[in-house]
MIVEXSE-653764 format. One record per residue (C-alpha): residue number from 0; x, y, z. Coordinates in steps of 0.1 Angstrom, whole numbers, plus 5000, padded with zeros to 4 digits. Each point is the difference from the previous one (the first is absolute). Layout:
BEGIN
<NUM, <X, Y, Z>>;
...
// end
This chain:
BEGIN
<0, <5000, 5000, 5000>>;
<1, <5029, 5023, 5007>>;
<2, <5019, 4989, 4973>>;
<3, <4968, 5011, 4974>>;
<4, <4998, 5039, 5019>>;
<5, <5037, 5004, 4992>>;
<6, <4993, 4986, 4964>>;
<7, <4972, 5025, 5001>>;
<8, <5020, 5029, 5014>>;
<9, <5028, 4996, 4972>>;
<10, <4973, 4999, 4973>>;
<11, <4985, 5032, 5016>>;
<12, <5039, 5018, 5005>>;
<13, <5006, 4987, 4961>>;
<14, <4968, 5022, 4985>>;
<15, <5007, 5027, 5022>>;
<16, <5029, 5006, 4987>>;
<17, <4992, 4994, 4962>>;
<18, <4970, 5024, 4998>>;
<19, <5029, 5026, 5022>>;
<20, <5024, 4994, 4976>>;
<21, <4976, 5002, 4966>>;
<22, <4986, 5036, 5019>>;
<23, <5034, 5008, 4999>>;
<24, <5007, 4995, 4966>>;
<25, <4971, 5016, 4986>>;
<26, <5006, 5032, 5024>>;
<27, <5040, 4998, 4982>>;
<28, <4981, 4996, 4964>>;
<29, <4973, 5031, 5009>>;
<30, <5029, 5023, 5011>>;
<31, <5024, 4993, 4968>>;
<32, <4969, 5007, 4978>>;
<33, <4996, 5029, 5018>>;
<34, <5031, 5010, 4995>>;
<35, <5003, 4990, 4965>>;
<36, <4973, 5022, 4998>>;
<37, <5008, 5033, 4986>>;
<38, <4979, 5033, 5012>>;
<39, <4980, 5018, 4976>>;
<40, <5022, 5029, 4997>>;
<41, <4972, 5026, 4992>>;
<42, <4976, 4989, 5030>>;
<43, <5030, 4999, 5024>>;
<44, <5014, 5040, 4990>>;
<45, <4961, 5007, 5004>>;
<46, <4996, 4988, 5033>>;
<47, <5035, 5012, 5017>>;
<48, <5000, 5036, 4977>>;
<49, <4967, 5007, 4998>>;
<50, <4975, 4978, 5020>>;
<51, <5023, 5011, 5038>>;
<52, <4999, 5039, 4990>>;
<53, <4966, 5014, 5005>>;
<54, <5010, 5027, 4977>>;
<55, <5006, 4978, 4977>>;
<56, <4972, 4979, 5002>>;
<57, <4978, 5029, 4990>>;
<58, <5024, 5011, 4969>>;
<59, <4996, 4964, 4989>>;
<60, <4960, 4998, 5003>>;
<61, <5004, 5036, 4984>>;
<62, <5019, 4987, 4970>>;
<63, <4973, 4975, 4994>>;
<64, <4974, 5021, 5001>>;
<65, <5020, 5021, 4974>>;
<66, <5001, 4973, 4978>>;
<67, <4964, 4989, 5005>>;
<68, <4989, 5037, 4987>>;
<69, <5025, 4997, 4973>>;
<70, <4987, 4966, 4985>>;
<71, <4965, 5018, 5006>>;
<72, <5004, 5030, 4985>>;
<73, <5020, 4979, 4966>>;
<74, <4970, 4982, 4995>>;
<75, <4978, 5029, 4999>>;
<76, <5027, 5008, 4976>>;
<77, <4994, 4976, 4978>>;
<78, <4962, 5006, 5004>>;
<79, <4993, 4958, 4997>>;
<80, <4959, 4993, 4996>>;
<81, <4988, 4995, 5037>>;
<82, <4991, 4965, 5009>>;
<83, <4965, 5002, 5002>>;
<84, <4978, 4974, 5027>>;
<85, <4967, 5017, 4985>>;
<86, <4973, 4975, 4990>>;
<87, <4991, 5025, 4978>>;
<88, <5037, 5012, 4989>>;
<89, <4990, 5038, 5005>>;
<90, <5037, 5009, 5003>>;
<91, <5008, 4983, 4972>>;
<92, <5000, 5011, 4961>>;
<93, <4981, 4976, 4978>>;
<94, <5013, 4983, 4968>>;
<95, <4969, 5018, 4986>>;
<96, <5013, 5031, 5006>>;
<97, <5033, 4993, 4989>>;
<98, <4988, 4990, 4971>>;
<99, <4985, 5030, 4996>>;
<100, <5025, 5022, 5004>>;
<101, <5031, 4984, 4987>>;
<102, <4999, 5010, 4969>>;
<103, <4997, 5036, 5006>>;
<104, <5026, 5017, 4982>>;
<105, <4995, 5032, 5016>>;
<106, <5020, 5018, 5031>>;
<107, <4966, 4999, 5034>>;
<108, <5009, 5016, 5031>>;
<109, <4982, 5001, 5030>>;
<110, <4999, 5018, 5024>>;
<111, <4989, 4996, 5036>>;
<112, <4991, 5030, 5015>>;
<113, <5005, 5007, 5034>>;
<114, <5014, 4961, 5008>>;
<115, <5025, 4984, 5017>>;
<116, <5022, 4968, 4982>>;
<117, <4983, 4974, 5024>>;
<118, <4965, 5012, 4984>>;
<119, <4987, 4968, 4992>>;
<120, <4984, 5013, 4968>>;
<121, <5032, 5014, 4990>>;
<122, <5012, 4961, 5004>>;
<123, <4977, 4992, 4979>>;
<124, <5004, 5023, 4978>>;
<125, <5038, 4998, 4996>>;
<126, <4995, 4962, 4985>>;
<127, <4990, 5015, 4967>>;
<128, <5038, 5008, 4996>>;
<129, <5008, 4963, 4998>>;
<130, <4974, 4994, 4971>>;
<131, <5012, 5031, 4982>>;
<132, <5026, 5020, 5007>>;
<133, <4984, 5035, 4986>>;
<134, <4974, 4996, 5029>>;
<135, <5019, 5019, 5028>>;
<136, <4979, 5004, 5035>>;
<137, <5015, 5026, 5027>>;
<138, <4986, 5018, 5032>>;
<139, <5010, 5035, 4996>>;
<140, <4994, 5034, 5019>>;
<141, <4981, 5022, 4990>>;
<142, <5022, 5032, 5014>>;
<143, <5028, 4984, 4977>>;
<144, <4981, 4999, 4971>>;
<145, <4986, 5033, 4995>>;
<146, <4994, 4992, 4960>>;
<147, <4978, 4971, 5013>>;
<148, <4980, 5025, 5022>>;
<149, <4997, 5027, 4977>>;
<150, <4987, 4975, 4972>>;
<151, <4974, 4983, 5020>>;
<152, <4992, 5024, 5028>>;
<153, <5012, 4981, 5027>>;
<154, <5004, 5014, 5030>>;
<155, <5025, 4986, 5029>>;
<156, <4985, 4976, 5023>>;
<157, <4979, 4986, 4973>>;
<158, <5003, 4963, 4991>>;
<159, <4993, 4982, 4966>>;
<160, <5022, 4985, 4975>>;
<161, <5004, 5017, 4964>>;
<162, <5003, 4972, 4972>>;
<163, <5015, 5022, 4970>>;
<164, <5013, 4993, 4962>>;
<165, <5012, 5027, 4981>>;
<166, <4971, 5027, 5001>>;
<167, <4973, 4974, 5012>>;
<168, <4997, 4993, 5036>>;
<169, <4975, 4986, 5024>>;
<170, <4998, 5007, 5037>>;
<171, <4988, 4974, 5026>>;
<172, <4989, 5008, 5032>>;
<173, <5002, 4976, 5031>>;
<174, <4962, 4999, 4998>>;
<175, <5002, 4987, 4964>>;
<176, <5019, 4970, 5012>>;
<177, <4975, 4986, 5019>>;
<178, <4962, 4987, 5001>>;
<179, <4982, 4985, 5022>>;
<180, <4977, 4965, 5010>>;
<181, <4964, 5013, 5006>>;
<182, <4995, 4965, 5015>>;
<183, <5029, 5001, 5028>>;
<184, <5007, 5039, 4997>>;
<185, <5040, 4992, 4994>>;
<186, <5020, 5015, 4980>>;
<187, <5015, 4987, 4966>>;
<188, <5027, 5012, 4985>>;
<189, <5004, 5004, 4962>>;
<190, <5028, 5016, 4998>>;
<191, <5016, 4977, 4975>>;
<192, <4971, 5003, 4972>>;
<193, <5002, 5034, 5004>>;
<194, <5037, 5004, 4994>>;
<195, <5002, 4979, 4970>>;
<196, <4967, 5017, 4983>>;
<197, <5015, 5032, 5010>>;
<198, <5032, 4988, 4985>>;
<199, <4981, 4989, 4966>>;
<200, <4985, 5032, 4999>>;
<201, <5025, 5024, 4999>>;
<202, <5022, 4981, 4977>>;
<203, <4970, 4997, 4974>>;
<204, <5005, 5013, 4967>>;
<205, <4963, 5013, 4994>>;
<206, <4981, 5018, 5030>>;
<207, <4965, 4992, 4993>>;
<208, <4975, 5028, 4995>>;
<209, <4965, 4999, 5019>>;
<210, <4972, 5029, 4992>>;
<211, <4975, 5011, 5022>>;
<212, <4968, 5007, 4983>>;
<213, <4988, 5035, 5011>>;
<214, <4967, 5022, 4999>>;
<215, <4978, 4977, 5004>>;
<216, <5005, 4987, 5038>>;
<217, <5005, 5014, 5039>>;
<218, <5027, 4978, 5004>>;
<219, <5031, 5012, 4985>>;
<220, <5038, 5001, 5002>>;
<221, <5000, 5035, 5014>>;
<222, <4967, 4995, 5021>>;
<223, <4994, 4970, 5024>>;
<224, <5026, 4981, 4981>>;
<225, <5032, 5017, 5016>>;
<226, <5011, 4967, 5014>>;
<227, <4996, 4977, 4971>>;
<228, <5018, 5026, 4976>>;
<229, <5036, 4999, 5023>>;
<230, <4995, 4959, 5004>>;
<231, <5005, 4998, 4959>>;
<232, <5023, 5025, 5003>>;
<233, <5018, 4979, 5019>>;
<234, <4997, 4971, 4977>>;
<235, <5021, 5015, 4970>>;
<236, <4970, 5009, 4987>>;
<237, <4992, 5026, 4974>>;
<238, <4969, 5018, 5014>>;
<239, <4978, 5028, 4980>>;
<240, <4968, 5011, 5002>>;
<241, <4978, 5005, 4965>>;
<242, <4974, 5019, 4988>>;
<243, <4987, 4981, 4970>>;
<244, <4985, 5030, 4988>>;
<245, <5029, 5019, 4996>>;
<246, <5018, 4977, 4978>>;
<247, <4969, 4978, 4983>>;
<248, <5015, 4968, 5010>>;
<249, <5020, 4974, 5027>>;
<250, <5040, 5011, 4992>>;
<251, <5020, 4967, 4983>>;
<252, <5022, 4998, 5031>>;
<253, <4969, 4995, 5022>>;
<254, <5009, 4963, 5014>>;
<255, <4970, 5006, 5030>>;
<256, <4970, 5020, 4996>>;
<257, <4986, 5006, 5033>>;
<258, <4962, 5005, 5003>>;
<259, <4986, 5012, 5032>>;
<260, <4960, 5005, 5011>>;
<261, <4987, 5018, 4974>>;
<262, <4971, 5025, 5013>>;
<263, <4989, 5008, 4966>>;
<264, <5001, 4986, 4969>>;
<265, <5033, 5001, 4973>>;
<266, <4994, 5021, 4968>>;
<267, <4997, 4988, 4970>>;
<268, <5042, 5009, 4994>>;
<269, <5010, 4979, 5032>>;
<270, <4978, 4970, 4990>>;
<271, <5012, 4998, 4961>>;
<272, <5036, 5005, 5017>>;
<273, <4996, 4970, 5031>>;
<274, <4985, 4978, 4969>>;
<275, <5029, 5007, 4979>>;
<276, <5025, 4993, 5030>>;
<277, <4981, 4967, 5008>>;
<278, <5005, 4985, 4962>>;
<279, <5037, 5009, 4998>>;
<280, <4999, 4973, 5028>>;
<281, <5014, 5026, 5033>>;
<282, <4986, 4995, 5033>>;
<283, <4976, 5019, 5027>>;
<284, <4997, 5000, 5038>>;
<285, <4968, 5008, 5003>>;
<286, <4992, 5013, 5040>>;
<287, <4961, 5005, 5008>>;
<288, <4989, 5005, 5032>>;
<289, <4957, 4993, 5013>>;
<290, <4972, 5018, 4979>>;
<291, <4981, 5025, 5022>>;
<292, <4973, 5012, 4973>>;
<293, <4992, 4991, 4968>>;
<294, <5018, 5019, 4968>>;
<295, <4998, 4993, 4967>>;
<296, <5035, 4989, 4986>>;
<297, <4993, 4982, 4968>>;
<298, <5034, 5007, 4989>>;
<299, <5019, 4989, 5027>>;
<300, <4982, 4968, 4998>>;
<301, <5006, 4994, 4967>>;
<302, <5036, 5001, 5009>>;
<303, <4990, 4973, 5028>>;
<304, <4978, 4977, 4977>>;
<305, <5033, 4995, 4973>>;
<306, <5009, 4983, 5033>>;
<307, <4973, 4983, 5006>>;
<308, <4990, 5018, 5028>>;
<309, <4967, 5013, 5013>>;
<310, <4993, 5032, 5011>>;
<311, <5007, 5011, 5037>>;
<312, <4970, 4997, 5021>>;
<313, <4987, 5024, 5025>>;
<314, <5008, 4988, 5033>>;
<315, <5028, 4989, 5025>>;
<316, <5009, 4965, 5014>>;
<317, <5002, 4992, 5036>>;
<318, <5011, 4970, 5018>>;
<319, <4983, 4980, 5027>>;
<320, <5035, 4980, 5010>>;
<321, <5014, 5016, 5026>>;
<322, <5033, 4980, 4989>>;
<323, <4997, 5021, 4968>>;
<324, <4995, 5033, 5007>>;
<325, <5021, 5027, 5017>>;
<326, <4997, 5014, 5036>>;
<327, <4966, 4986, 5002>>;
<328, <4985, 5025, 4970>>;
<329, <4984, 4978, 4971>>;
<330, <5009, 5025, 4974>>;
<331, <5033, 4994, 5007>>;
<332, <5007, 4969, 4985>>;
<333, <5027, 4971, 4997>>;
<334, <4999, 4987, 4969>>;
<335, <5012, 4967, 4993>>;
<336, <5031, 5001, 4977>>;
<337, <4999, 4976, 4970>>;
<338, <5034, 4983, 4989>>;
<339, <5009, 5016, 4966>>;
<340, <5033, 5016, 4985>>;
<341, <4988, 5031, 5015>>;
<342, <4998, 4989, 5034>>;
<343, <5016, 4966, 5007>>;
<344, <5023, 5025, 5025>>;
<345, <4969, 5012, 5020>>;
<346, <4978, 4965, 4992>>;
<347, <4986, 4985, 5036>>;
<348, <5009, 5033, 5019>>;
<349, <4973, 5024, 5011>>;
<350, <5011, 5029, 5009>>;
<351, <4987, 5018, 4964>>;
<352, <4965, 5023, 5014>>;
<353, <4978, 5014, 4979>>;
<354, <4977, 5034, 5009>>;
<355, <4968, 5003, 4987>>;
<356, <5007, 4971, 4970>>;
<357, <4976, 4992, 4970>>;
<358, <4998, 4968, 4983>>;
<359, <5010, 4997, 4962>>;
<360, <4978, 4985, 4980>>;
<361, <5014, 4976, 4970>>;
<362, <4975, 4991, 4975>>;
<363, <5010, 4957, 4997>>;
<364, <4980, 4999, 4971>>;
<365, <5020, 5027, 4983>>;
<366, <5034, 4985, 5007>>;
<367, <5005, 4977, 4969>>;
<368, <4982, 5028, 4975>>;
<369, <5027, 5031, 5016>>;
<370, <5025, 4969, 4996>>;
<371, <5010, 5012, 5041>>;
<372, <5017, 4974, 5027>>;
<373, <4989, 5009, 5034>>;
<374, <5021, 4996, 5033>>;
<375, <4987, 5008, 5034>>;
<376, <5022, 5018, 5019>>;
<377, <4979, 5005, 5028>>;
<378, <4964, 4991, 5017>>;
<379, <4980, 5010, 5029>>;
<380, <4988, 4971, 5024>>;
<381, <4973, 4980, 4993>>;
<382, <4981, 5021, 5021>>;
<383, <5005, 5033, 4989>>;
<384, <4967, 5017, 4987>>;
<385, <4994, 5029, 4978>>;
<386, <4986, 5034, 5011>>;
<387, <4981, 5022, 4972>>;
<388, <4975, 5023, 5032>>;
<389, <5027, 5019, 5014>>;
<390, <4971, 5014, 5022>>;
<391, <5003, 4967, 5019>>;
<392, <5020, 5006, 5030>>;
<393, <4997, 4964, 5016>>;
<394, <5029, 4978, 5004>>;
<395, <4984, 4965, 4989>>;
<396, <4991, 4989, 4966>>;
<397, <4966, 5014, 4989>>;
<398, <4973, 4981, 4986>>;
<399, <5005, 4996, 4962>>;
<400, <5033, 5010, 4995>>;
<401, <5026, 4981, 4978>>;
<402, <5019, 4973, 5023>>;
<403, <5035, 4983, 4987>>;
<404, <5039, 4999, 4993>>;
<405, <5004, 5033, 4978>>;
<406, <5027, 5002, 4975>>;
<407, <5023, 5031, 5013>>;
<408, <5025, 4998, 4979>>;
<409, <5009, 4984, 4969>>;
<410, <5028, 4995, 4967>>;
<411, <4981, 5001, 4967>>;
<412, <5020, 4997, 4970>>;
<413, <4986, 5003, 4964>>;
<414, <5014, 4989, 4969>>;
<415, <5003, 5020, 4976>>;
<416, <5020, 4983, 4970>>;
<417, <5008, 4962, 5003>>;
<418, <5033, 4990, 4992>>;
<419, <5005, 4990, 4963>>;
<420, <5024, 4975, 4992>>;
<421, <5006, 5004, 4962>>;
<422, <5006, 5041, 5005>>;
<423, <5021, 4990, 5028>>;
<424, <4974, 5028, 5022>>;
<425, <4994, 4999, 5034>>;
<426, <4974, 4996, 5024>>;
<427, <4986, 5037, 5009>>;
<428, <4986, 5001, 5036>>;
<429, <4984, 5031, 5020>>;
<430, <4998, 4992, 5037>>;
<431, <4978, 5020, 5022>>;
<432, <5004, 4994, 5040>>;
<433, <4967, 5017, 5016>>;
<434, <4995, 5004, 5038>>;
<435, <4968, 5010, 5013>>;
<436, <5017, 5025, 5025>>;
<437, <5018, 5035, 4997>>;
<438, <5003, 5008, 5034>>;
<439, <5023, 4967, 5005>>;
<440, <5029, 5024, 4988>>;
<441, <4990, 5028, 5001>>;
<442, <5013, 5029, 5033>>;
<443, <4972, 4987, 5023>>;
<444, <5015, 4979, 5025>>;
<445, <4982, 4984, 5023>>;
<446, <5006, 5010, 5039>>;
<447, <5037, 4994, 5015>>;
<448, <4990, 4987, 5035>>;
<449, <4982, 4974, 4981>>;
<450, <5019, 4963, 4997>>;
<451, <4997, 5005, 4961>>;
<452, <5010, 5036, 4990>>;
<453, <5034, 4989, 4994>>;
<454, <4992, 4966, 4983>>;
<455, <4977, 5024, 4981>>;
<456, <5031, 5018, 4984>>;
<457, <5020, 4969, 4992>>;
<458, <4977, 4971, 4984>>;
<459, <4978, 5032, 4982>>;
<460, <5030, 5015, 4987>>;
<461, <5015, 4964, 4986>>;
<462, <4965, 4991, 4980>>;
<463, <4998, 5032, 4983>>;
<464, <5041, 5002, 4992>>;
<465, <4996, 4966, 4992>>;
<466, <4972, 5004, 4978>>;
<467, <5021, 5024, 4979>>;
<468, <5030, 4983, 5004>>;
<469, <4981, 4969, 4981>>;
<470, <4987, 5024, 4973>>;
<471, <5031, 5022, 4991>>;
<472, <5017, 4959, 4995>>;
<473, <5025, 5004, 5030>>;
<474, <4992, 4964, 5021>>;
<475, <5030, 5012, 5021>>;
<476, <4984, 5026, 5011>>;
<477, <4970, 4984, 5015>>;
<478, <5007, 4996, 5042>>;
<479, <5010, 4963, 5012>>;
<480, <5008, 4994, 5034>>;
<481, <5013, 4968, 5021>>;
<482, <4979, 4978, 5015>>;
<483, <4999, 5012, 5035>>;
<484, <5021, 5025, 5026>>;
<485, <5002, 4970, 5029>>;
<486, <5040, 4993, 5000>>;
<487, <4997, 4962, 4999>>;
<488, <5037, 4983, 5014>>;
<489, <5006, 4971, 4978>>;
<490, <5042, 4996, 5002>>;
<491, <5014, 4967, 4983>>;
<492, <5014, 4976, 5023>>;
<493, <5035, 5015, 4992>>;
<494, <4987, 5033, 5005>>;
<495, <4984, 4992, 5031>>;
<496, <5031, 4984, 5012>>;
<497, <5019, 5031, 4993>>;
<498, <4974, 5015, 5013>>;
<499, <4999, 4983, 5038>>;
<500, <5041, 4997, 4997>>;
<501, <5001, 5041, 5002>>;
<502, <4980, 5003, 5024>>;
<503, <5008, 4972, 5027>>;
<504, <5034, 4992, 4989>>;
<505, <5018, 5032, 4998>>;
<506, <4986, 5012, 5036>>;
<507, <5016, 4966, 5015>>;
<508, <5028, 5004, 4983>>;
<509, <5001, 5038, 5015>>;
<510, <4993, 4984, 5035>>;
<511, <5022, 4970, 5001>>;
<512, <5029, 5023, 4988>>;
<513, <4990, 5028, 5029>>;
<514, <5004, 4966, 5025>>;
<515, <5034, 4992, 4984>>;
<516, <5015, 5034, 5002>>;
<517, <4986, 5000, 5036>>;
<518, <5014, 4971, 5010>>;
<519, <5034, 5008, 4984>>;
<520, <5002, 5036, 5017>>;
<521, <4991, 4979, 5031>>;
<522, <5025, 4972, 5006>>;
<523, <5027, 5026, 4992>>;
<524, <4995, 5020, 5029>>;
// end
């Protein structure tokens, strides 16, 4: 028994001493590769030059900074597209728009009034250079452009951006940019279609030339048409007025003829003239707001009926939907906007209102006979009614009067000449776009403090510019926005890791080498 505890004992001793002796070696093999290890030269001058030395320390976090800004302020330099996490890419230019523009072989500046180089729309607007170089965007001061000032009559402190070639120009202001969601009341930005159609315009080689009918109407450029007049101004277009009986007929360079409420019939010399306009195959925007008595026009309808179209009836039209209808009134009406070249920018929106509007009536039968296509541009609700007693001050529908979905607006376009194969002749067209409304555009605006005034000025303003825009053949003029203001986040999974790495990673990093530098300072005390 004693002789197997002494066996036991050994065999203990034995072990004891192997696992002492293999601790050993690996403590002699740890402390030669430590050895054989040589420092990082760099990290070891940081931490006894620069890491000990509080002074230091703060030069060295200053240098980084330093270079931080520098690397910042050489990309800003190189004015790189923005990476853009936008659903909707609003900070973005699109390949239409480059598309658009690339081409151009004409020097575009722009300026941005009044901005600063982080304006985002500036950003935006700076991307044009990278489709074509003659497209130069720039946020200027006004004080240090006093030829700027004195050719627009800008004043200091004012904001907007100038988009000039040569002696065109267009100016944009920050409310032009913008539009709005009648459904969630947000904001939209369309700042891109408006840069690129403002772009198109000014580089155009032929300003179209729109007349206002005159003498015959209220509503003219000069009177209760202020507004209108400076929007197509603002368009590149050509504007005049014309008094048919001056010169006996529509001028050749008339590419819109702009009819507005007659209040009295057209002379004989203004009806041969309009007739003569419609078979050269040249388009009319004809305005007409409601009837309030009865006048004998049978020349003015005989302009209509080449149309096919009826003429206007005595009466206004009122809704019953509160949905459709404005600050509670029934005669101010939201129509429903019909998809069509026209108004594929504004279709399912409703912020359009019409005052006091009268329905236009097309003659179906008469279509095929006037050889006319008709395209609804906008309807009333199906429960819109028609008011001819304007003696009846009650709000509801009276018994007896005419109940439906009202055209409002339509496209009628008439052929005139078909197109001829052998003679190698084309098709001649006449396009009249009629809205049963005149005060829609005209300087009545409805009240501020209500939630519509300024949706008011910006869906009105794009159906009749629009409208003309369609007629005088310049599609790029005609107002397109992106599909909604809500900034969506929608990174890639590389993005979003770049993402997440910048903004968890670097602070650690910042932190864990505050804990090193600390822990350095402190074990050499």
């Amino acid at each position: 028994m004693e002789e197997k505890i002494n066996k036991n004992n050994k065999k203990d001793k034995k072990e004891k001493n192997i696992d002492k002796v293999e601790k050993t070696n690996k403590k002699v093999k740890k402390e030669k590769v430590k050895k054989d290890k040589k420092p990082n030269k760099i990290v070891e001058l940081i931490k006894k030059r620069w890491l000990i030395n509080g002074t230091k320390t703060f030069i060295l976090v200053a240098i980084i900074i330093a270079i931080f800004i520098g690397i910042n302020y050489g990309m800003q330099a190189l004015e790189l597209a923005p990476i853009d996490f936008s659903q909707e890419k609003l900070y973005t230019l699109t390949d239409e728009s480059k598309d658009k523009v690339k081409d151009i072989d004409k020097d575009v500046h722009m300026y941005f009034v009044g901005s600063t180089d982080d304006d985002v729309n500036l950003g935006l607007a700076k991307q044009y250079n990278k489709a074509n170089e003659k497209i130069v965007a720039e946020a200027i001061d006004i004080n240090t452009r006093p030829d700027l000032a004195q050719k627009y009559g800008i004043e200091s402190g004012t904001k907007g951006i100038i988009i000039e070639c040569g002696e065109k120009s267009k100016v944009l202001t920050e409310a032009d940019l913008v539009t709005y969601d009648t459904t969630t009341y947000e904001t939209i930005s369309i700042a891109e279609e408006k840069f690129t159609s403002s772009i198109l315009s000014v580089t155009s080689n032929k300003v179209p030339k729109v007349y206002f009918l005159e003498g015959y109407s209220e509503f003219a450029l000069t009177k209760n048409m202020n507004y209108l007049s400076m929007f197509l101004a603002n368009e590149v277009n050509e504007i005049d007025t014309l008094d048919v009986l001056s010169v006996g007929k529509i001028p050749d360079d008339c590419d819109t003829l702009v009819i507005t409420t007659p209040s009295k019939d057209f002379d004989d010399i203004a009806t041969n003239a309009i007739i003569d306009y419609i078979n050269s195959g040249r388009n009319i925007l004809w305005l007409n707001a409601a009837v309030t008595e009865d006048v004998d026009m049978p020349n003015v309808n005989k302009i209509l009926a080449m149309y096919a179209v009826n003429p206007f009836e005595t009466g206004i039209i009122r809704e019953t939907d509160t949905t459709k209808m404005a600050t509670g009134s029934p005669d101010l009406i939201i129509p429903e906007i019909k998809y069509s070249d026209i108004t594929k920018d504004l279709y399912n929106t409703t912020g359009v209102i019409f005052v006091n509007a009268t329905k236009i009536n097309v003659d179906e039968s008469k279509l095929e006979e006037q050889k006319v296509e008709k395209t609804d541009l906008a309807v009333t609700g199906e429960g819109a009614y028609f008011r001819t007693n304007f003696n009846n001050q009650q709000e509801s529908k009276a018994e007896g009067e005419e109940t439906g979905s009202f055209t409002v607006g339509a496209e009628l376009e008439k052929t005139i000449k078909e197109e001829n194969e052998e003679t190698g002749e084309n098709k001649v067209t006449s396009k009249l776009v009629i809205y049963g409304e005149n005060y829609f555009i005209s300087d009545y605006q409805l009240s501020q403090n209500s939630q519509y005034g300024a949706i008011q000025l910006a869906y009105n303003k794009d159906l009749a510019l629009n409208s003309i825009a369609y007629l005088v053949n310049r599609p790029e003029d005609i107002t397109a926005r992106k599909s909604t203001g809500t900034v969506t986040y929608t990174a890639t999974e590389m993005q979003d890791t770049i993402i997440k790495a910048i903004i968890f990673t670097v602070p650690i990093i910042i932190i864990l080498v505050g804990i090193i530098v600390w822990q350095v300072r402190r074990r050499k005390k």
